[in-house]
C-alpha positions in Angstrom: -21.2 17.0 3.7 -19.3 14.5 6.1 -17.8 15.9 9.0 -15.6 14.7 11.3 -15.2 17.2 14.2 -13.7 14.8 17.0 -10.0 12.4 16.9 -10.1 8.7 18.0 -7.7 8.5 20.8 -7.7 5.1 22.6 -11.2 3.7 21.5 -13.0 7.1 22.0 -13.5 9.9 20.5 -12.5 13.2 22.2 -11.6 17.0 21.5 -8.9 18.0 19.0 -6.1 20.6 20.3 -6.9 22.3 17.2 -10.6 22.2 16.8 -9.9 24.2 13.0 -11.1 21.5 10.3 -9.8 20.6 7.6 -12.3 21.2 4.3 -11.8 17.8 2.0 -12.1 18.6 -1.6 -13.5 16.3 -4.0 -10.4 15.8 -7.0 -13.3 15.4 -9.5 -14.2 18.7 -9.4 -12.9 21.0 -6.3 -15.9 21.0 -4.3 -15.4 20.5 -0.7 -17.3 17.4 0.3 -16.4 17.3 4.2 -14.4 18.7 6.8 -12.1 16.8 9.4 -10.0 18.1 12.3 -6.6 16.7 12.1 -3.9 16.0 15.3 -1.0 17.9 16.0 1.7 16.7 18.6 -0.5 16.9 22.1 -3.1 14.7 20.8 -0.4 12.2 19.4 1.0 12.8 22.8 -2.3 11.3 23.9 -2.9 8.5 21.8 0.6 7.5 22.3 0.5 7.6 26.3 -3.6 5.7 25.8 -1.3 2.7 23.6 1.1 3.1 26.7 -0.6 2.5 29.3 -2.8 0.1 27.5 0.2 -2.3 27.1 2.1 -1.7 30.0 -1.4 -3.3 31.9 -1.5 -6.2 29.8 -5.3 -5.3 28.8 -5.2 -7.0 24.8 -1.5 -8.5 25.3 -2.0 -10.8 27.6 -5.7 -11.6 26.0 -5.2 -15.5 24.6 -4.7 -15.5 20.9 -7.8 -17.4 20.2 -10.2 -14.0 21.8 -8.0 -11.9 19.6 -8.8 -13.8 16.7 -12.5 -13.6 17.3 -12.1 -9.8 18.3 -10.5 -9.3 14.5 -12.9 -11.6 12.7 -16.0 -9.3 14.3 -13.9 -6.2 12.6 -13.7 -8.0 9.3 -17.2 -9.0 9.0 -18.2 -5.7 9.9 -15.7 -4.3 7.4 -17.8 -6.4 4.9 -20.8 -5.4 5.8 -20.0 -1.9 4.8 -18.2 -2.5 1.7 -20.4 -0.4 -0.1 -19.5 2.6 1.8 -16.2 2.3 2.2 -15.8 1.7 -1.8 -17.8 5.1 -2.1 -16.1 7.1 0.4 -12.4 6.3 -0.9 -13.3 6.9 -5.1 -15.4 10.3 -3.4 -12.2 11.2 -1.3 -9.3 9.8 -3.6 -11.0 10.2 -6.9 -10.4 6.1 -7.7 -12.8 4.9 -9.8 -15.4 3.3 -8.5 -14.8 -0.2 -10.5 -11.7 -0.1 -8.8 -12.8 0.4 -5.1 -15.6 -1.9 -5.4 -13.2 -4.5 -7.1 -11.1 -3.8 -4.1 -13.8 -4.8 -1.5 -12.9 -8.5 -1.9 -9.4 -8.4 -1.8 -9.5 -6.7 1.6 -12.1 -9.6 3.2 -8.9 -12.3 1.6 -6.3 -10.2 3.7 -7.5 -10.3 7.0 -8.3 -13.7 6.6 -4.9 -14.4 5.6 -4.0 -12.9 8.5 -7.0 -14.7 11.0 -5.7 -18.4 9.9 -2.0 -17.5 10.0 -3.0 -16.4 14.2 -5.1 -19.6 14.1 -2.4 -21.9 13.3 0.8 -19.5 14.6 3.2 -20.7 17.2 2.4 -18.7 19.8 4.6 -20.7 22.1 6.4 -23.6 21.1 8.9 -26.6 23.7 11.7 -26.8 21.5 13.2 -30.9 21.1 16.2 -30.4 23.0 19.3 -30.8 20.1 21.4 -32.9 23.2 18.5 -36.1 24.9 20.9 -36.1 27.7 20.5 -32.5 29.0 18.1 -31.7 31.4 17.6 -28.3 30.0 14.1 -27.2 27.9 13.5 -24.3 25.8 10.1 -22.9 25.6 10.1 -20.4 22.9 7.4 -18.0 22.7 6.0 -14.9 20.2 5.4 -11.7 21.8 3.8 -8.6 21.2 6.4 -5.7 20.5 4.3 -2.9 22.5 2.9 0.2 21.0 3.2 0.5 16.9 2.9 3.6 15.0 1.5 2.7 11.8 1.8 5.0 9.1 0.2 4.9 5.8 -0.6 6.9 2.5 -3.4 8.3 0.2 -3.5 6.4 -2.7 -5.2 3.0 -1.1 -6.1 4.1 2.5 -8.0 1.0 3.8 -5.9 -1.7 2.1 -2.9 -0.1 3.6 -4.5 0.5 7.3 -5.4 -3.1 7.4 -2.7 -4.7 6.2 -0.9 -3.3 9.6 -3.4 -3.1 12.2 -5.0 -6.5 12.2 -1.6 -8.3 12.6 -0.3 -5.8 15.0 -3.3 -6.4 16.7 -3.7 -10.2 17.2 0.0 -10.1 18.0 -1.5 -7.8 21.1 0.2 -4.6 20.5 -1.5 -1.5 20.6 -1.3 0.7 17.7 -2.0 4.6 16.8 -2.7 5.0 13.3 -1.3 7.3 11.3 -3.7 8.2 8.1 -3.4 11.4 5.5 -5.4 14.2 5.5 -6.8 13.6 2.3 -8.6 10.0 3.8 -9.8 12.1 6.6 -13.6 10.7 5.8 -12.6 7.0 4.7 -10.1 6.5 7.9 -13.1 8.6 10.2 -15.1 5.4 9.0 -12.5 3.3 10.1 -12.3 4.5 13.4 -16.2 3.7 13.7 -15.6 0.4 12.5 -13.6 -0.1 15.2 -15.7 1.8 17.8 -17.5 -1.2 17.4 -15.4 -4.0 17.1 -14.9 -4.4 20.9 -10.9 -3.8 21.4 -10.3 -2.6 24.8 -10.0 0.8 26.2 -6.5 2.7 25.2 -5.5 -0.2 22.8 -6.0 1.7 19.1 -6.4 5.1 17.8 -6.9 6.9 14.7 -5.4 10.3 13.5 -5.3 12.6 10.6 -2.2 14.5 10.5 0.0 16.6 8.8 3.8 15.0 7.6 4.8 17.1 10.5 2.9 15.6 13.4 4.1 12.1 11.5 7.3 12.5 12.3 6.3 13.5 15.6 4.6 10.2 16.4 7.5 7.9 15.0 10.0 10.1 17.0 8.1 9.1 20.1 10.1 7.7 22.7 7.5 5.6 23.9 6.8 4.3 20.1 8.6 0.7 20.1 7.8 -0.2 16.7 7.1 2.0 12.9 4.9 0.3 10.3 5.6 2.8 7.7 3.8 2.9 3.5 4.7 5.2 1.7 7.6 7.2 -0.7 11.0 5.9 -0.4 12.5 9.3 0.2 10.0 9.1 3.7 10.8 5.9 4.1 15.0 7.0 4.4 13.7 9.6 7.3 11.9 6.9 9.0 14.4 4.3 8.9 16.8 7.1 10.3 14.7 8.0 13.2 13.8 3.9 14.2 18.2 3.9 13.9 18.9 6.4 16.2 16.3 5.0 18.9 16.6 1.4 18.1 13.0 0.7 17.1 11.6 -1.9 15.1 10.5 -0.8 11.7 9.1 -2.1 8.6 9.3 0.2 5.1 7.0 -0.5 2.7 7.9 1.9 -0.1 8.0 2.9 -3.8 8.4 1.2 -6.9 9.1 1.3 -10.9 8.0 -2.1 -11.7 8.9 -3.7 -14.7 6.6 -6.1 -17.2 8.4 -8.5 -19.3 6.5 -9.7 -22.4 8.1 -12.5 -23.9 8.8 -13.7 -27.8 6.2 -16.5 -27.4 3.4 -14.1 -25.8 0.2 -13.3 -26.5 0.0 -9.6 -27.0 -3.6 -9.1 -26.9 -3.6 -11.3 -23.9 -0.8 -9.6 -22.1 -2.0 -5.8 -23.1 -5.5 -6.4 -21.7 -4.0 -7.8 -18.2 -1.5 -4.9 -18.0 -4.9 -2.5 -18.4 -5.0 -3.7 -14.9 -1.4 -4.2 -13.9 -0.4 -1.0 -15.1 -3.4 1.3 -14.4 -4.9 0.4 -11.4 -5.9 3.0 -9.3 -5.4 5.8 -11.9 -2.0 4.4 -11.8 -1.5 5.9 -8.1 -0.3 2.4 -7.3 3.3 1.3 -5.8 3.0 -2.1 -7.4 2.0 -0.7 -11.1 3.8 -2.0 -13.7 4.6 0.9 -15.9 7.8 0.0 -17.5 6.9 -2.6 -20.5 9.4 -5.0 -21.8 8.6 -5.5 -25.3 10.9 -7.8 -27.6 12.5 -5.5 -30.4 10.8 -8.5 -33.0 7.4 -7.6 -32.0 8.3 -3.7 -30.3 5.8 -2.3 -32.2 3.1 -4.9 -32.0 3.3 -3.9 -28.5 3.2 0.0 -28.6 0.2 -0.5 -31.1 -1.5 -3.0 -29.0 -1.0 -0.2 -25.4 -1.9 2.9 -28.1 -5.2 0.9 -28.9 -5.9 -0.4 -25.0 -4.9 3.1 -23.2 -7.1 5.2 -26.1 -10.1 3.2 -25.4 -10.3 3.9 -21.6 -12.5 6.3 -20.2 -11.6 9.2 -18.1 -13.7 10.8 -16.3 -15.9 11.2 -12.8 -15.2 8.4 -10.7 -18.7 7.4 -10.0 -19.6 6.9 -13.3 -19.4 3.0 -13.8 -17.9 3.2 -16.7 -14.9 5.2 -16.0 -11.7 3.4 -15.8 -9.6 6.4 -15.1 -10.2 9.2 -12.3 -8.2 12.2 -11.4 -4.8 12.1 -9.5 -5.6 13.0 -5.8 -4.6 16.5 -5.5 -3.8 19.5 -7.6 0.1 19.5 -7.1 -0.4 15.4 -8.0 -1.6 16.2 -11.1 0.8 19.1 -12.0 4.0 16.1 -11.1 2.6 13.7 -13.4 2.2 16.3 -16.3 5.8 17.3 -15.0 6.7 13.8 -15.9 5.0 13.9 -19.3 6.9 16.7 -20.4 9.9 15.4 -19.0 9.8 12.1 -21.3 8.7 14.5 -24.0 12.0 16.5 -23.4 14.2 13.4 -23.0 13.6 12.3 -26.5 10.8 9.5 -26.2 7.9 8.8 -28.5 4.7 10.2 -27.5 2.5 7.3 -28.4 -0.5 8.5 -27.3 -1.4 11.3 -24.4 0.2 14.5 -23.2 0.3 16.8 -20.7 -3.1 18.7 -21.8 -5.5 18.2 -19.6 -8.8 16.3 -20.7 -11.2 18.0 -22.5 -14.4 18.8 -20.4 -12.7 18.3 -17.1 -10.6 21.1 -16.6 -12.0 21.8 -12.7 -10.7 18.3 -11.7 -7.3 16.6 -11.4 -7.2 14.8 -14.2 -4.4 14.1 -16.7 -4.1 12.4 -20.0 -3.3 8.7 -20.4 -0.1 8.4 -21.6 2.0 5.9 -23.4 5.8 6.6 -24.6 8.1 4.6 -27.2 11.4 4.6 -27.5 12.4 4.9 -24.3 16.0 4.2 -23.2 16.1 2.7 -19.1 18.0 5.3 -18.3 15.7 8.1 -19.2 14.1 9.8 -15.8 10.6 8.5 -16.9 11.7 4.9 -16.6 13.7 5.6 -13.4 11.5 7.9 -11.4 8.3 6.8 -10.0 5.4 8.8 -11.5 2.8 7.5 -9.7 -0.1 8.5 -12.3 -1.5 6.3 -15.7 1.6 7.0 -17.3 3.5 3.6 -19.0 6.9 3.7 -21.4 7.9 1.0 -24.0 11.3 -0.4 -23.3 13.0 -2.5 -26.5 14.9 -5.7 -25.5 17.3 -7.9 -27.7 17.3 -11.0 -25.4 16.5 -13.0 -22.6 19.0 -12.0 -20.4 19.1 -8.4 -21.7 15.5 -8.4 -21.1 16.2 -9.2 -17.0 19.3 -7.2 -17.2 16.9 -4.1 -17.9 14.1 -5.1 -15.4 17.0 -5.3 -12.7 18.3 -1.9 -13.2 16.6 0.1 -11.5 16.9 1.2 -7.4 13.4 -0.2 -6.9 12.2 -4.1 -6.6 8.8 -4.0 -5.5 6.6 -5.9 -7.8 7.0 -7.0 -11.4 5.7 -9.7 -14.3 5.9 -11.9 -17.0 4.1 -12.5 -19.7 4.8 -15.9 -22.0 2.9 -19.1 -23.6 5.2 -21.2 -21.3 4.4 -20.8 -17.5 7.3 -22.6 -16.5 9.8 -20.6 -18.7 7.6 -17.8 -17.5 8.7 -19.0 -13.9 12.3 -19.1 -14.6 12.8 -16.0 -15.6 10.9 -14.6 -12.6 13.8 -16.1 -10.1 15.8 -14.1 -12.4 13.9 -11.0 -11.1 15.6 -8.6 -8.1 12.0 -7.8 -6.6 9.8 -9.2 -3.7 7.0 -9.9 -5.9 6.2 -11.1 -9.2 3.1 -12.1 -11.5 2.7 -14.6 -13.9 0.2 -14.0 -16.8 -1.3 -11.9 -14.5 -2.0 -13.4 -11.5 -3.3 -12.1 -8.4 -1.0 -11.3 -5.3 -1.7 -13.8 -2.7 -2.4 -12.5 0.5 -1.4 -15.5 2.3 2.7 -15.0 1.0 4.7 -12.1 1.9 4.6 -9.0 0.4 7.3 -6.3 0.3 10.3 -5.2 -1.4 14.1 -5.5 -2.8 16.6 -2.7 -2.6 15.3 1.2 -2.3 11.6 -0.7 -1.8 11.5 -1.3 1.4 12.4 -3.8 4.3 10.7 -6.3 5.9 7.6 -8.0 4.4 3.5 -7.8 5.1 0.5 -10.7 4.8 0.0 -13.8 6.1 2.1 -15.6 8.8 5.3 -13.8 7.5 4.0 -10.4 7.8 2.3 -11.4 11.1 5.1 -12.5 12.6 7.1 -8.8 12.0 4.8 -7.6 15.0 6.4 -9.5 17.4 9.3 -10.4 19.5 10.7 -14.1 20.6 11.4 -14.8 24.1 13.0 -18.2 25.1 12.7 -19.4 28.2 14.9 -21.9 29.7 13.8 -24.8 32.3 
């Protein structure tokens, strides 16, 4: 049992308003595996006044870059130190498998050092070359911290998503309260001991658990000057409302219905076994997932065969078992959505390939649903529209090229996407072709050093590296 029975307000840990805790409960099989207290308004009231305060005196934004920098690199190598942990806590908490979290380990060492060399090398303050030799008149133009950030995240990939917002709001010198979900109450309670010990100063960054509630709270804050905000479009509308009305910076990173396009010239087998990791990563509760597959009608059912074969072959089942591929969804009403979805498509007219909504045999006490894989699916059926966010893909025919982008375009999401072909560079041209703010080749890796974010109903404003850096702060120019 892990309990956490005290917030982290301003780099120290002090009494909840509410002292009730919350019990966690495994999603493998319902038993409660800790208990957290989680913040209402007066103790985001606090944090919010600690990040205050803590900025107004200049105590980490006026710190020079370079001790920032070496403040954040003592986070990350402790991060990494723990990597085991944190893989365990989030598959124990979130029910991801634990190839996945432990796979996941590395990729959060490459984003914060992304971040570290984009600070390293960032123009902090830059003399302009004035555009006329014969005025007298110099610019100095410099990057600012923005002042206290509410960063709010979700569930499905807590530290990936608390990371990717508090080191670069941090080496820009803002001071940040972080927003986490109940259900990461043990992950994010790590978290905050990370940080315990990473030597920020007094008041500069807390950590809450709270309800959606005592979220909008904390972005309604008058004394909030910025929203990092993950999480469901719908949310992200509210959000994006709020920072309207009060004029606060915000950045939306939100849902997505990503599209994989396998070419003529492809190599199915090739291109099936990557999307068994494009597609279904995380138990599928994944914004960048690529669930809608692109399949040429000359080799359509190739394809379905090729996804019946992959998706029947995956094991569901316990999370710390390390040959599971599959967990269960989160939560209870999670699962119930997804096998919604199922019998949605079902209803809609598509192909059950493979799947259903039964749940899997022998794990009735957990969240777990069925793989599924639907043919036959038109793009304007709700299963190819809607994000599901569980392992659920549908088979989309294409006659051509450009009817092939036309379908990967319609859609009100343009998160993430890929392409799949024998030709990298034709592969490449038809990925400019692509409305989205990523997109993979053969699948490749997302580089952590290029921004990250999305088109349209996916968000605004981008994350990682210099770019996603850069959204924490403010220019000044200053005029001698």
């Amino acid at each position: 049992m892990i309990t956490y029975d005290r917030l982290y307000i301003g780099g120290s840990w002090a009494d909840p308003s509410d002292p009730k805790p919350l019990d966690i409960r495994s999603p493998h099989d319902g038993t409660v595996i800790g208990r957290a207290v989680q913040a209402r308004p007066d103790d985001v009231d606090r944090a919010v006044a600690a990040a205050r305060a803590s900025f107004d005196a200049g105590v980490w934004r006026l710190t020079p870059p370079a001790e920032r920098i070496a403040v954040l690199r003592r986070f990350n190598t402790l991060r990494e130190e723990s990597a085991e942990k944190v893989a365990h806590l989030i598959s124990l908490e979130n029910g991801s498998a634990a190839w996945f979290t432990r796979a996941g380990q590395p990729g959060l060492t490459r984003q914060a050092n992304a971040y570290l060399s984009a600070a390293e090398e960032f123009g902090w303050e830059e003399t302009l070359a004035p555009s006329d030799p014969s005025s007298p008149v110099r610019s100095v133009v410099r990057r600012e911290a923005i002042g206290v950030v509410a960063a709010v995240i979700p569930w499905n990939s807590p530290f990936s998503s608390a990371t990717s917002k508090i080191i670069p709001a941090l080496l820009a010198g803002n001071s940040v309260v972080l927003k986490v979900s109940p259900e990461n109450s043990l992950s994010m309670g790590f978290l905050a001991e990370l940080l315990e010990r990473t030597g920020l100063p007094e008041g500069v960054i807390s950590v809450l658990s709270a309800d959606r509630e005592t979220s909008e709270h904390l972005v309604s804050h008058p004394d909030v000057d910025k929203i990092a905000f993950t999480g469901s479009t719908r949310a992200g509308r509210r959000i994006a409302s709020i920072a309207g009305e009060q004029l606060k910076r915000v950045s939306l990173e939100l849902g997505g219905k990503s599209a994989a396009v396998i070419l003529p010239d492809a190599d199915v087998e090739k291109a099936v076994a990557g999307l068994k990791f494009g597609s279904l990563l995380n138990n599928g509760e994944s914004c960048i997932a690529q669930t809608r597959i692109l399949a040429p009608r000359g080799r359509y059912e190739e394809v379905v065969a090729a996804l019946k074969e992959l998706v029947e072959s995956l094991k569901v089942g316990d999370p710390s078992d390390p040959d599971t591929f599959i967990g269960p969804m989160i939560r209870p009403d999670q699962q119930e959505r997804v096998r919604d979805y199922i019998r949605l498509g079902i209803d809609e007219g598509a192909r059950l390939v493979t799947g259903g909504p039964e749940i899997p045999e022998g794990l009735e006490r957990g969240n777990y649903v069925t793989p599924t894989v639907f043919a036959d699916v038109d793009n304007s059926m709700r299963i190819a529209q809607e994000e599901i966010f569980g392992p659920v893909l549908v088979v989309i025919p294409y006659d051509d090229e450009d009817n092939a982008v036309r379908i990967a375009n319609d859609s009100e999401y343009g998160l993430s996407g890929g392409i799949w072909s024998a030709d990298e560079d034709h592969a490449l041209a038809i990925a400019r072709r692509i409305r989205t703010g990523t997109v993979t080749v053969n699948g490749a890796s997302v580089a952590f050093d290029g921004p990250f974010g999305g088109f349209k109903a996916s968000g605004i404003g981008r994350e990682y590296g210099a770019v996603g850096l850069g959204t924490y702060t403010e220019y000044k120019t200053i005029t001698v």
